[in-house]
C-alpha positions, 0 to 999 in steps of 0.5 A: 467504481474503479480500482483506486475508488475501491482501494480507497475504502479500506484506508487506515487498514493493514495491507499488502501491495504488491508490485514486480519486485517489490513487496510492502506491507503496512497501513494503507495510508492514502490513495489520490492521483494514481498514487497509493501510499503505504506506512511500512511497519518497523521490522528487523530490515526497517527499523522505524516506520516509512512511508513508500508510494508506488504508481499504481499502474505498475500494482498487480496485486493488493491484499487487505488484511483482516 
């Protein structure tokens, strides 16, 4: 199994996924093809809900939440 395969099962579940520079936390929306998708959760910097891919070569950290 590798990393994406693993990612995989936890879809639908709150998330952080970390890149240099970057930080997204929100619902993991789906993973295929190297890409991971993130629904970003509305806050006082965003004020409705996005969707945000990132490669994932380029992750050097994901936490799922409980």
């Amino acid at each position: 199994m590798n990393f994406l395969e693993a990612l995989n099962t936890f879809m639908g579940r709150m998330s952080e996924v970390v890149q240099p520079g970057q930080f997204l936390q929100g619902r993991l929306a789906s993973v295929s093809n190297g890409l991971v998708t993130v629904q970003l959760v509305s806050s006082n910097y965003i004020p409705t809900t996005q969707e945000v891919t990132a490669i994932s070569d380029n992750i050097t950290f994901v936490r799922i939440l409980p």
